[in-house]
VMD Tcl script that builds the backbone (N, CA, C; Angstrom):
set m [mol new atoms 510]
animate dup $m
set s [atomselect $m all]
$s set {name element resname resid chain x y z} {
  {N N UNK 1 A 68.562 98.692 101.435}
  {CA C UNK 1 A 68.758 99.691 102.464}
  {C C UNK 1 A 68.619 101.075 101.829}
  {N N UNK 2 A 67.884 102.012 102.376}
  {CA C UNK 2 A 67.739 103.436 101.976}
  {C C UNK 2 A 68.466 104.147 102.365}
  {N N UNK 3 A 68.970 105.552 101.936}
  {CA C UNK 3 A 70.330 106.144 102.118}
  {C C UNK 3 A 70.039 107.040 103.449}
  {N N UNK 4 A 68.690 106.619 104.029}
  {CA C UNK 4 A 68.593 107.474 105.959}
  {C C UNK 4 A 69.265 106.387 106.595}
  {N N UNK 5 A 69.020 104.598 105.962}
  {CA C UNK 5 A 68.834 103.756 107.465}
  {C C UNK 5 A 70.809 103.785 107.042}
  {N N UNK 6 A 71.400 104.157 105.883}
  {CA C UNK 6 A 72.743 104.019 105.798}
  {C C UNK 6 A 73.529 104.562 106.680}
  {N N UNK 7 A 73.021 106.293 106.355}
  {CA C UNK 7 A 73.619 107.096 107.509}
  {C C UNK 7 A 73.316 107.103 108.757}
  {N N UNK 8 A 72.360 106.130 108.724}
  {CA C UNK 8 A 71.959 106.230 110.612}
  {C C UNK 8 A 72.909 105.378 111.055}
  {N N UNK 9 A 72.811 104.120 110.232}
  {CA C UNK 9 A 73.412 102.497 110.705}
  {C C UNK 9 A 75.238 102.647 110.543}
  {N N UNK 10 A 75.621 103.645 109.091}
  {CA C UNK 10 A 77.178 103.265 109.116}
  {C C UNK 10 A 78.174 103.378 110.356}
  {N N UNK 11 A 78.780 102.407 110.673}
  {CA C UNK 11 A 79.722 102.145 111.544}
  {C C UNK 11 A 81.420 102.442 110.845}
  {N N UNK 12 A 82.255 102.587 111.945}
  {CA C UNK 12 A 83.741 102.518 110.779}
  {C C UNK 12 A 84.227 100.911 111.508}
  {N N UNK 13 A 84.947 100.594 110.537}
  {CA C UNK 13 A 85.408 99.193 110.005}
  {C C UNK 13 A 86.322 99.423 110.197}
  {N N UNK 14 A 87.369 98.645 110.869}
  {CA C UNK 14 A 89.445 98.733 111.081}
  {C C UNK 14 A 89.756 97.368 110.710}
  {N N UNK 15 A 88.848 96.342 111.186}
  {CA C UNK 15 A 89.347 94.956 110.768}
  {C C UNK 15 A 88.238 93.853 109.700}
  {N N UNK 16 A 88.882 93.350 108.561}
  {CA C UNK 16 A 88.330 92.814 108.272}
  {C C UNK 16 A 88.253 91.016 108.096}
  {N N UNK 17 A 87.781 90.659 107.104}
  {CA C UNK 17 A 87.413 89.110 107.119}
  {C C UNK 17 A 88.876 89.079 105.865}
  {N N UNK 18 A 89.425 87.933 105.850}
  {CA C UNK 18 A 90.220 87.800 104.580}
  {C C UNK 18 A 89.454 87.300 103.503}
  {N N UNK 19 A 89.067 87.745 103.026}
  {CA C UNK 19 A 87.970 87.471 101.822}
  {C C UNK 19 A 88.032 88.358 100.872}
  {N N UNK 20 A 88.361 88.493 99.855}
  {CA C UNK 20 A 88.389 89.591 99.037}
  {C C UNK 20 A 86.852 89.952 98.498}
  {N N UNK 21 A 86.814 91.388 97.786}
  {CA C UNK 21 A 85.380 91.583 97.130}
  {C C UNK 21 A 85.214 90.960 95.953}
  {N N UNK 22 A 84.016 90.714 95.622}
  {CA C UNK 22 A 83.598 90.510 94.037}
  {C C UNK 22 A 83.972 91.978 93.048}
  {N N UNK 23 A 84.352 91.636 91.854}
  {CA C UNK 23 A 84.802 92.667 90.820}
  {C C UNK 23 A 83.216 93.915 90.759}
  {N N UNK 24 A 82.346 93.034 90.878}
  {CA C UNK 24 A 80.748 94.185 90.828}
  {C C UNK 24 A 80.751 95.067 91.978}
  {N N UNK 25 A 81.349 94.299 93.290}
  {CA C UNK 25 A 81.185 95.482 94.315}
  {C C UNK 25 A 82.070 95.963 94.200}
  {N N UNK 26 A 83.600 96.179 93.914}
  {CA C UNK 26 A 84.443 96.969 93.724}
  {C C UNK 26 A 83.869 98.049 92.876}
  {N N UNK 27 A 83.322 97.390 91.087}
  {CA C UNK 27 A 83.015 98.565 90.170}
  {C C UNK 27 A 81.630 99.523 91.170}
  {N N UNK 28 A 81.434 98.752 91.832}
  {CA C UNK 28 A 79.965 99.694 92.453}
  {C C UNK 28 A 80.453 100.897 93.597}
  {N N UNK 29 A 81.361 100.642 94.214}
  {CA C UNK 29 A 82.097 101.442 94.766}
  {C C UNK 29 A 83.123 101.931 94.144}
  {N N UNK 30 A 83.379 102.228 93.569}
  {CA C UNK 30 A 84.707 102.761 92.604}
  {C C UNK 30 A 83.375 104.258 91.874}
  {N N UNK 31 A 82.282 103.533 91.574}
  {CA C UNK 31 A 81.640 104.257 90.605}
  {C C UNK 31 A 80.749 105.465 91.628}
  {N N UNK 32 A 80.222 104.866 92.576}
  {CA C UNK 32 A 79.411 105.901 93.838}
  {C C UNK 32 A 80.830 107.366 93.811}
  {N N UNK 33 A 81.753 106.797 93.922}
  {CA C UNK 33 A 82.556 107.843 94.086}
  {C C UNK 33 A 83.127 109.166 92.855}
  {N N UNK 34 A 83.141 108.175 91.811}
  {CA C UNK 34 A 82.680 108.379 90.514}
  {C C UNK 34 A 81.635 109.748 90.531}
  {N N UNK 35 A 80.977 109.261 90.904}
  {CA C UNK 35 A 79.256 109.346 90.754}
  {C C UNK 35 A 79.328 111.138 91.413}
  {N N UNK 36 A 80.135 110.930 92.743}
  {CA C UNK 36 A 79.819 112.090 93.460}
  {C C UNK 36 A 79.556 113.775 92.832}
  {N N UNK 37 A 78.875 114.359 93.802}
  {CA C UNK 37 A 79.350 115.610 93.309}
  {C C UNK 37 A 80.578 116.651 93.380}
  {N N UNK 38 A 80.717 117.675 92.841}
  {CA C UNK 38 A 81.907 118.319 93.440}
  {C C UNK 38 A 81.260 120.084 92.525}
  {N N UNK 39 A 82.667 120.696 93.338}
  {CA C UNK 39 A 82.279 122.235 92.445}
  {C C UNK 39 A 82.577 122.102 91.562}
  {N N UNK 40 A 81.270 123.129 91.138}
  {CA C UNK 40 A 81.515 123.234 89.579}
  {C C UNK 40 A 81.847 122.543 88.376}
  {N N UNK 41 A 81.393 121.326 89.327}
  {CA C UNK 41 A 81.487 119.622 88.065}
  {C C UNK 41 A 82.880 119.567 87.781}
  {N N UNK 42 A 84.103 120.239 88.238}
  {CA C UNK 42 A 85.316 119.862 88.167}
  {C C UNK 42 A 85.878 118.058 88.306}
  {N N UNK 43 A 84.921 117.525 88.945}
  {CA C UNK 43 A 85.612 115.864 89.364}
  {C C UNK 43 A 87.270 115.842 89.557}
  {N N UNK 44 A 87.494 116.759 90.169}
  {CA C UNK 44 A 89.063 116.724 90.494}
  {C C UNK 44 A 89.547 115.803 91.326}
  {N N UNK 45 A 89.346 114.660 90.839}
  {CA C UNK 45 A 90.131 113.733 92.151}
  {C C UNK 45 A 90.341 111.944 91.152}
  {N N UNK 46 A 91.287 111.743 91.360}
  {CA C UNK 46 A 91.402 110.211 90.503}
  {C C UNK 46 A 91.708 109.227 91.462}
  {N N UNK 47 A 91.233 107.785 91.351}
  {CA C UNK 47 A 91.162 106.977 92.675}
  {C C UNK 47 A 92.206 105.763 92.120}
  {N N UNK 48 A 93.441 105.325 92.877}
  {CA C UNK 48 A 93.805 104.038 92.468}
  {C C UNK 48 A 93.041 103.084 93.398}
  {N N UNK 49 A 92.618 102.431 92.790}
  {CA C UNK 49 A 92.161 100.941 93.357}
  {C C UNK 49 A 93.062 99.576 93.618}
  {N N UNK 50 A 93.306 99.397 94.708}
  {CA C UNK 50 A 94.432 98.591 95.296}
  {C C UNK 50 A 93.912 96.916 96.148}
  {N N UNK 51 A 94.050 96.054 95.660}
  {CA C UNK 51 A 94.017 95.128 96.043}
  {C C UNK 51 A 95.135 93.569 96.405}
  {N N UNK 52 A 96.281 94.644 95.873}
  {CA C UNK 52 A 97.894 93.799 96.673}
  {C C UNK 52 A 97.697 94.137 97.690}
  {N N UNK 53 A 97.647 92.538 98.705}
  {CA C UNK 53 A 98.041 92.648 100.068}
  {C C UNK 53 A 99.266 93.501 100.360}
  {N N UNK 54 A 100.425 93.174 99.104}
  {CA C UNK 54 A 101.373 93.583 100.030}
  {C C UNK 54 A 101.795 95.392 99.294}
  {N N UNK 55 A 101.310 95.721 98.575}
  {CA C UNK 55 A 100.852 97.446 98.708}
  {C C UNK 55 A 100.225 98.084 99.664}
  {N N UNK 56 A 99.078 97.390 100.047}
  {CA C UNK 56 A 97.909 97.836 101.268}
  {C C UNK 56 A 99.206 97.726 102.284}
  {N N UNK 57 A 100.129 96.917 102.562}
  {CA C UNK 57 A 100.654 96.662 103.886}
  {C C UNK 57 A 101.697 97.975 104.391}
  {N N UNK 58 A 102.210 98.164 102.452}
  {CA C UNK 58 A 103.233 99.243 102.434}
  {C C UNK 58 A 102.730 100.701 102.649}
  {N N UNK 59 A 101.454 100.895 101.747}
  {CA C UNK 59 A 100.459 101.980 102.277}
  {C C UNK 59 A 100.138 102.216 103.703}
  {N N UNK 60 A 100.076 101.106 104.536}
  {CA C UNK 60 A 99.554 101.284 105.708}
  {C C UNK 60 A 100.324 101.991 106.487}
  {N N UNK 61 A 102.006 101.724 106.274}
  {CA C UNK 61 A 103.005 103.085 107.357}
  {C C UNK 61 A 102.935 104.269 106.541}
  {N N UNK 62 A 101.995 104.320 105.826}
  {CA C UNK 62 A 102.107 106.085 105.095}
  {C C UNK 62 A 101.599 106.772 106.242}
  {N N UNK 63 A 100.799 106.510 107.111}
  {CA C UNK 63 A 100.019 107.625 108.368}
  {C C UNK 63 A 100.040 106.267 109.727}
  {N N UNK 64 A 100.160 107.409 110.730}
  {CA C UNK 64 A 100.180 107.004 111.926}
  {C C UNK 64 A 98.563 105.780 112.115}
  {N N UNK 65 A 97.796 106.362 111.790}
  {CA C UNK 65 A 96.555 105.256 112.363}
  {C C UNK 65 A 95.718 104.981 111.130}
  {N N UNK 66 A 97.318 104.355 110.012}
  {CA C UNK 66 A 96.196 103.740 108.828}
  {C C UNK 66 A 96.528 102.223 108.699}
  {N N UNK 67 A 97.061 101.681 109.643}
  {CA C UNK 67 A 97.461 100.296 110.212}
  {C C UNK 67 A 96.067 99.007 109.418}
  {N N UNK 68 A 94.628 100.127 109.176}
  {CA C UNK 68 A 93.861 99.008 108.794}
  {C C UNK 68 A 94.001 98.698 107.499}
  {N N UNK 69 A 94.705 99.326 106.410}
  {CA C UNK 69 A 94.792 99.055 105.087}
  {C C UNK 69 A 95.426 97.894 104.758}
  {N N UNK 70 A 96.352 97.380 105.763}
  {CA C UNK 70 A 97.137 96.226 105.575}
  {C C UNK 70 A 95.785 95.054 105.614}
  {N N UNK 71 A 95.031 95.243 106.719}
  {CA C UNK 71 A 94.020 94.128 106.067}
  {C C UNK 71 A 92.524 94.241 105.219}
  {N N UNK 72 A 92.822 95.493 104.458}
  {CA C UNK 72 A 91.771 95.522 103.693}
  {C C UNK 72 A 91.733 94.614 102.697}
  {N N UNK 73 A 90.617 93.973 102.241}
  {CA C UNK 73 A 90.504 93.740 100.817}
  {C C UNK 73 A 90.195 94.579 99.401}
  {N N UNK 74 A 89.914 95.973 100.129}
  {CA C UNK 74 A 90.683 96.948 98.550}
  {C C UNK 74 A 90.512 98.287 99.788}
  {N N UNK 75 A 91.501 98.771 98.696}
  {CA C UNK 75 A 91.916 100.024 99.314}
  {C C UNK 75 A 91.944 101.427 98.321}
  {N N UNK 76 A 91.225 102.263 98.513}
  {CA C UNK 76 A 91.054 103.249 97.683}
  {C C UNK 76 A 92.175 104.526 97.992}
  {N N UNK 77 A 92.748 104.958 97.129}
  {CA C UNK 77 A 93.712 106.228 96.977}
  {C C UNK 77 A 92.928 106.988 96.334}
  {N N UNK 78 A 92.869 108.212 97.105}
  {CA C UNK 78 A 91.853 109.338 96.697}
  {C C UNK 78 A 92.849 110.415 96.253}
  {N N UNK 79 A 93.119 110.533 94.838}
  {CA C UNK 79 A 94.249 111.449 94.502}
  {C C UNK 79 A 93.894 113.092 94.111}
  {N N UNK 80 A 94.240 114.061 94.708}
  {CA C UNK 80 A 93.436 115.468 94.144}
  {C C UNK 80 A 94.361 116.359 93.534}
  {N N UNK 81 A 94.369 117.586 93.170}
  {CA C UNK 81 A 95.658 118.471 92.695}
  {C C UNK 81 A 95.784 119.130 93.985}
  {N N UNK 82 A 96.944 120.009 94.157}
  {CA C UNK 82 A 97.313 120.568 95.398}
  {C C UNK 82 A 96.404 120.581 96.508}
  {N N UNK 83 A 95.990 120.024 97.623}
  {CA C UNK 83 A 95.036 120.287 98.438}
  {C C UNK 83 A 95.453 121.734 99.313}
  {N N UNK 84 A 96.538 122.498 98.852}
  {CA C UNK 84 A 97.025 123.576 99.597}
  {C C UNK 84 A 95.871 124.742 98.285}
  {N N UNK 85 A 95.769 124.366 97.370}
  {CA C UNK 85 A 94.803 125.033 96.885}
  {C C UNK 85 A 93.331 125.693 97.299}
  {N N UNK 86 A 92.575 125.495 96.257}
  {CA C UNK 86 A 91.004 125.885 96.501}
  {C C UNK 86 A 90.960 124.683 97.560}
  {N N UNK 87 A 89.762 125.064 98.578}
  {CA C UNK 87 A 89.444 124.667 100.308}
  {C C UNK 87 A 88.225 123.642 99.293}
  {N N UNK 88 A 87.943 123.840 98.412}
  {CA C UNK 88 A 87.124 122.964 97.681}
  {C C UNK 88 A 87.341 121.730 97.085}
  {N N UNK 89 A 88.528 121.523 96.904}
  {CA C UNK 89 A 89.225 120.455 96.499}
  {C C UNK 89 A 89.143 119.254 97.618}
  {N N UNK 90 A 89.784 119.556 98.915}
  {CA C UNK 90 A 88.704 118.402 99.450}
  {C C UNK 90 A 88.017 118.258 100.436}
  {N N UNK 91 A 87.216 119.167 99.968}
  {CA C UNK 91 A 85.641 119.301 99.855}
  {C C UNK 91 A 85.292 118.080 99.104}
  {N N UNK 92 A 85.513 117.952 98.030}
  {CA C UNK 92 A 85.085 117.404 97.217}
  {C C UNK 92 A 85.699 115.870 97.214}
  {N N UNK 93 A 87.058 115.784 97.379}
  {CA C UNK 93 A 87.504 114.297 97.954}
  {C C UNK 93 A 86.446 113.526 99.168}
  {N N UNK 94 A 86.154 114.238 100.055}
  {CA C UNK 94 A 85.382 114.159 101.418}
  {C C UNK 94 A 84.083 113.223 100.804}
  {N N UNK 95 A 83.594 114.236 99.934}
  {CA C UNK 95 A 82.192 113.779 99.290}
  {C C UNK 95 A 82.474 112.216 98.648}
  {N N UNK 96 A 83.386 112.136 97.634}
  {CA C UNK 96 A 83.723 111.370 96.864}
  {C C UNK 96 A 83.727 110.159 98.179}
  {N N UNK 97 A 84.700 110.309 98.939}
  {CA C UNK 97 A 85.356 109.320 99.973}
  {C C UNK 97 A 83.657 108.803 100.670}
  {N N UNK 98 A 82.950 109.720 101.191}
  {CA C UNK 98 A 81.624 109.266 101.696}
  {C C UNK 98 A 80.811 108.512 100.892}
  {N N UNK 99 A 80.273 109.266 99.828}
  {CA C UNK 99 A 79.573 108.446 98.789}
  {C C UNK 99 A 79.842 107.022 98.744}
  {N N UNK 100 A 81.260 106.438 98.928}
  {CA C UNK 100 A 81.970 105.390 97.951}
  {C C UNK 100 A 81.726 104.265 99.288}
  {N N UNK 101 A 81.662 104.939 100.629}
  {CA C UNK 101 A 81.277 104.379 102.009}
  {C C UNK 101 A 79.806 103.762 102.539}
  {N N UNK 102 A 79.103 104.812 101.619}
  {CA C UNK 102 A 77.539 104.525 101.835}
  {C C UNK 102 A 77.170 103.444 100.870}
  {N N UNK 103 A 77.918 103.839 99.446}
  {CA C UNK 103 A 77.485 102.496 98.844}
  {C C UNK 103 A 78.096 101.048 99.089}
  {N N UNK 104 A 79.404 101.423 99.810}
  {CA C UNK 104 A 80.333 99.838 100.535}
  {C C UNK 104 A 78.960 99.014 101.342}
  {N N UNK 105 A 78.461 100.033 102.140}
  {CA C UNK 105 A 77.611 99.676 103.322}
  {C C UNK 105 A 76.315 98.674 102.700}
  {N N UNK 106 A 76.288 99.678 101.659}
  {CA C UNK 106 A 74.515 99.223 101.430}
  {C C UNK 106 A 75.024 97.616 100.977}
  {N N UNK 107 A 76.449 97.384 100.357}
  {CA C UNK 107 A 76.805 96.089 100.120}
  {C C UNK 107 A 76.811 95.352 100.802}
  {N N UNK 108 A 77.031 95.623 102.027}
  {CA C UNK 108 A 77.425 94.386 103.250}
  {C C UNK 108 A 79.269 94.519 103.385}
  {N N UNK 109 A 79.800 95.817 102.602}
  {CA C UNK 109 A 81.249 96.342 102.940}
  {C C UNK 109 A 81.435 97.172 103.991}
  {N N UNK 110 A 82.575 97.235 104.790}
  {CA C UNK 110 A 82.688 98.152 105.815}
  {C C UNK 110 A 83.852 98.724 105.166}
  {N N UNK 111 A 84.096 99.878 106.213}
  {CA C UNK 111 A 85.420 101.074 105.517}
  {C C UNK 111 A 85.724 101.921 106.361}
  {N N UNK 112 A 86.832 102.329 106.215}
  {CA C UNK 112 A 87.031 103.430 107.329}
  {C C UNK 112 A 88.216 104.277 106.599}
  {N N UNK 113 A 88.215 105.751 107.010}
  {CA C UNK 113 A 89.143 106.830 106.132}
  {C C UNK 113 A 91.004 106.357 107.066}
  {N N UNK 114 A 91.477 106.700 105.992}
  {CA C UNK 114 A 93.109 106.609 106.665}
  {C C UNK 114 A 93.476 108.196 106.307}
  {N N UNK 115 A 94.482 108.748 107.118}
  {CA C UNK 115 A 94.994 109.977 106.608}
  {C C UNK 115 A 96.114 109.245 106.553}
  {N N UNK 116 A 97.258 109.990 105.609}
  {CA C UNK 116 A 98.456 110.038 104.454}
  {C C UNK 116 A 98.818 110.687 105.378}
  {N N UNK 117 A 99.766 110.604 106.074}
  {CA C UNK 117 A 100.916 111.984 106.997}
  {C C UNK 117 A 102.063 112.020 106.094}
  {N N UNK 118 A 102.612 110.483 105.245}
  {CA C UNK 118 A 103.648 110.948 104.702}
  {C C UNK 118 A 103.494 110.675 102.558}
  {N N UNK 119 A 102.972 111.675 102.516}
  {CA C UNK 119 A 102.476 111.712 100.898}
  {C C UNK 119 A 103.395 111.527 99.757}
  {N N UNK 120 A 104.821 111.496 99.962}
  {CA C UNK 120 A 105.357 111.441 99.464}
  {C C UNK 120 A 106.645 109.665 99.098}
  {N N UNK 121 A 106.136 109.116 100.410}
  {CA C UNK 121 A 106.135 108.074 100.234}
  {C C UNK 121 A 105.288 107.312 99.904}
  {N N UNK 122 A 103.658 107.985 100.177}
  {CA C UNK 122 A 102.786 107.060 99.184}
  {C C UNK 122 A 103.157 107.350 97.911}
  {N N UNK 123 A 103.911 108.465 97.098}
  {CA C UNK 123 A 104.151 108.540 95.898}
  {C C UNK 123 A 104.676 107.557 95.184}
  {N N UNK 124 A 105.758 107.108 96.092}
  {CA C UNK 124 A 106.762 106.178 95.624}
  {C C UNK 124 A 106.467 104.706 95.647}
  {N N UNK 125 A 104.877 105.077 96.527}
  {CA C UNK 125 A 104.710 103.128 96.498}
  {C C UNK 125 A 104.038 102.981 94.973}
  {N N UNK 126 A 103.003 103.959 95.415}
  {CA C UNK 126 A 101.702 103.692 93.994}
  {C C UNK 126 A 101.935 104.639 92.798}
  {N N UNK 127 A 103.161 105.417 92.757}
  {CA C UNK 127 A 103.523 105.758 91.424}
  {C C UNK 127 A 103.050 106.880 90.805}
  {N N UNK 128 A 102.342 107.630 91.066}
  {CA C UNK 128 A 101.476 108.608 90.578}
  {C C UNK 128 A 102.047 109.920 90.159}
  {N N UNK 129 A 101.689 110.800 89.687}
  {CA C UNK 129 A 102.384 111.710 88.652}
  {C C UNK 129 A 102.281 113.270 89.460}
  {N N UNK 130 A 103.835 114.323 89.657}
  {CA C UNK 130 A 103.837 114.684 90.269}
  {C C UNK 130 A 102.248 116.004 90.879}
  {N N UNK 131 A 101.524 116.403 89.452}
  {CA C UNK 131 A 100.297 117.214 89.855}
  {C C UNK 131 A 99.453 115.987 90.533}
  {N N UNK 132 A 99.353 114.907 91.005}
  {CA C UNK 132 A 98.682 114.733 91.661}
  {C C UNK 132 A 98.976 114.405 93.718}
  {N N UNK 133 A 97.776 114.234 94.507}
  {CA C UNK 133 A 98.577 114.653 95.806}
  {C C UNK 133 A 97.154 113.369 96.393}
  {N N UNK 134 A 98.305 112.853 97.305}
  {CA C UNK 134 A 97.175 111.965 98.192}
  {C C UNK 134 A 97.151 111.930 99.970}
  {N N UNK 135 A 96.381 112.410 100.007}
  {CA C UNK 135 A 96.067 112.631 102.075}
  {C C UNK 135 A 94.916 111.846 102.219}
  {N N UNK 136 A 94.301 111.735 101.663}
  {CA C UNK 136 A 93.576 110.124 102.126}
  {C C UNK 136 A 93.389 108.855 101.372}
  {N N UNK 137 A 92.895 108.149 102.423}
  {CA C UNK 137 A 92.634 106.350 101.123}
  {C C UNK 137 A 91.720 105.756 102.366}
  {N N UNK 138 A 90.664 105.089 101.669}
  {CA C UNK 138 A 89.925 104.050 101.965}
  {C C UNK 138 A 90.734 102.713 102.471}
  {N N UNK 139 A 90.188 101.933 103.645}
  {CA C UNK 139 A 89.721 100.483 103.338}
  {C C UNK 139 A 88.403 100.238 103.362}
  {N N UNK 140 A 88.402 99.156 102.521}
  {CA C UNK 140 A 87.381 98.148 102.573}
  {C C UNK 140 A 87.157 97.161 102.725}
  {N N UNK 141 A 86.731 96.064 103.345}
  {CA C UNK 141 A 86.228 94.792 103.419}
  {C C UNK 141 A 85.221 93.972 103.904}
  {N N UNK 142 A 84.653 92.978 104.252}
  {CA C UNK 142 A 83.644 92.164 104.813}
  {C C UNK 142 A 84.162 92.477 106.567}
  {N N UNK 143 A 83.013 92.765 107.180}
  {CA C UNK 143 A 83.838 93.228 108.654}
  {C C UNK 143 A 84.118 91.737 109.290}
  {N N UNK 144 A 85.090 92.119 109.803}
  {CA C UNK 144 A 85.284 90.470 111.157}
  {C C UNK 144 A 84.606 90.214 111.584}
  {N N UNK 145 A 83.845 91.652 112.207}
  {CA C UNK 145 A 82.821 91.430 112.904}
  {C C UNK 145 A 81.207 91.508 112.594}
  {N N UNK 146 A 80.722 90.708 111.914}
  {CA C UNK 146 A 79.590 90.477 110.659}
  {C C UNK 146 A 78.016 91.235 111.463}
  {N N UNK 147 A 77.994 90.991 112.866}
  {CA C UNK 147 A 77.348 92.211 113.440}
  {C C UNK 147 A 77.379 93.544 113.495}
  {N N UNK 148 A 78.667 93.728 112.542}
  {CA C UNK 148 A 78.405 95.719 112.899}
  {C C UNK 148 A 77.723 95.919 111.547}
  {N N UNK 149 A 77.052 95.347 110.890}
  {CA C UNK 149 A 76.502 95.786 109.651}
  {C C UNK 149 A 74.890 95.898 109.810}
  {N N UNK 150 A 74.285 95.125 111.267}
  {CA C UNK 150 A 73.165 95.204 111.616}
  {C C UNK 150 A 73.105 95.815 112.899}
  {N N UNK 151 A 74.272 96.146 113.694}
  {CA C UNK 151 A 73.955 97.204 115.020}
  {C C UNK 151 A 73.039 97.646 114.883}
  {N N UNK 152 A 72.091 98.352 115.641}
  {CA C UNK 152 A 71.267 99.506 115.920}
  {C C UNK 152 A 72.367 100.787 116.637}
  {N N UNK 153 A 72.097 101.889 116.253}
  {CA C UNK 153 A 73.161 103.257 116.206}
  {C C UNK 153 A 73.380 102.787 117.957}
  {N N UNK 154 A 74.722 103.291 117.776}
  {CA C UNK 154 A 75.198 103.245 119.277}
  {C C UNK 154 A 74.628 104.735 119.959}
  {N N UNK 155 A 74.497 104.460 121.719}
  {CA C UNK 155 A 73.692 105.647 122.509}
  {C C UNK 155 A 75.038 106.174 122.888}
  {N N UNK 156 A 74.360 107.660 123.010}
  {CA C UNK 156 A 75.149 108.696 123.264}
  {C C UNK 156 A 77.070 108.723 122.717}
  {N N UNK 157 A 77.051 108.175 121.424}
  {CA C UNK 157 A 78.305 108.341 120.823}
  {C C UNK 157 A 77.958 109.570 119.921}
  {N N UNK 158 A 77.317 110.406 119.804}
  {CA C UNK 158 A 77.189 111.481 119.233}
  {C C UNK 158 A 76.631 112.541 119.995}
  {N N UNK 159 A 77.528 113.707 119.587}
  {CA C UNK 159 A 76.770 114.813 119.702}
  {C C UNK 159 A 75.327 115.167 119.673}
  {N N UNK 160 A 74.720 115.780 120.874}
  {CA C UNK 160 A 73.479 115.340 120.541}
  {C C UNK 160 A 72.719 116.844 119.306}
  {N N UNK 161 A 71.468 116.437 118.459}
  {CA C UNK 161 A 71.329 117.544 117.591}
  {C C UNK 161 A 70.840 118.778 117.961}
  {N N UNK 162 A 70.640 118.930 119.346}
  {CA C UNK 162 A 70.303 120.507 119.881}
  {C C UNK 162 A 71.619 121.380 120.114}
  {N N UNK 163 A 72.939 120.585 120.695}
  {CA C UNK 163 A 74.162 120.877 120.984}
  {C C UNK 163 A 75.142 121.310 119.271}
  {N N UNK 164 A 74.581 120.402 118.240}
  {CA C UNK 164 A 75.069 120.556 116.759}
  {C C UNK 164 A 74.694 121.791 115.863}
  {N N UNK 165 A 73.537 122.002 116.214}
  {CA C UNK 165 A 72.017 122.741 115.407}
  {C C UNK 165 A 72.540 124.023 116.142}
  {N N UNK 166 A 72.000 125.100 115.138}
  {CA C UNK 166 A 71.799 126.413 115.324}
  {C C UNK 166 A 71.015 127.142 114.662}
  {N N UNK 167 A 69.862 127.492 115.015}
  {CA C UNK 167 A 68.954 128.030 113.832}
  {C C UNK 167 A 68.950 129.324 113.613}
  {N N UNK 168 A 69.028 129.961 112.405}
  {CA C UNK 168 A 69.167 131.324 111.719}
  {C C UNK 168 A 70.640 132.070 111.975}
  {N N UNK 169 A 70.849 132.179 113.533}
  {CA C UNK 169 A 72.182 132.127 114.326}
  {C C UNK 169 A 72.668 131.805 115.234}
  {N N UNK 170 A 73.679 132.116 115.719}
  {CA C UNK 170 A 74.539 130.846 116.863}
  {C C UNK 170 A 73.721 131.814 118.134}
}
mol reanalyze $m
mol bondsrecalc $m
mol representation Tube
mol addrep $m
């Protein structure tokens, strides 16, 4: 799959298959994110990689509508320094978090973003050290539904690109 038919085709994923990933697609997604860019080559962001059911389950009451982490088969913690900081910081999580989505996809993985409402109890599940800060996390897994990986883009669920677009100025 080429990285147009990715972004045309990616769907978000809430439920998955109970099947866990192979260790290669984990390192392959772990590494896309890796991989990403950011300012000024800072890479400010460190990812725990989570594959206890029963962490994902405890993660999952960290935010109101991250209920799908409980059935992921891995779950990514996207950790940054203050996000009350530079507006670049995540900026750059965003990127990281996408990248790590496009390459789930090209696997035959689905994913979808969770927001963190309460960050400080994700502290206490997954342990992490106080300069670091987490407002989002991945799931991932094989979708339930093994057709959303070959949909054709759904009609009129988007904005259309004359309504998006602005050329030179608004």
């Amino acid at each position: 799959m080429n990285v147009a038919d990715a972004i045309r085709l990616k769907r978000a994923v809430r439920k998955f298959q109970d099947k866990p990933l192979p260790d290669d697609v984990v390192h392959a997604i772990l590494n896309a994110g890796r991989r990403s860019q950011s300012s000024k080559n800072n890479q400010a962001w460190r990812f725990i990689a989570i594959r206890d059911k029963s962490i994902l389950k405890e993660l999952s009451a960290c935010g109101d509508w991250a209920g799908h982490l409980a059935g992921a088969a891995l779950g990514v913690a996207i950790l940054t320094p203050d996000p009350e900081g530079k507006f670049q910081i995540m900026f750059d999580a965003g990127q990281a978090a996408a990248f790590m989505q496009l390459a789930a996809w090209e696997l035959g993985v689905g994913s979808v973003p969770a927001s963190i409402y309460e960050p400080e109890k994700a502290r206490g599940i997954l342990g992490f050290p106080d300069e670091w800060h987490l407002r989002i996390a991945l799931s991932f897994g094989y979708p339930l539904d093994e057709g959303k990986l070959a949909a054709p883009p759904k009609k009129g669920g988007r904005i259309g690109f004359e309504d998006v677009v602005h050329w030179e100025r608004w």
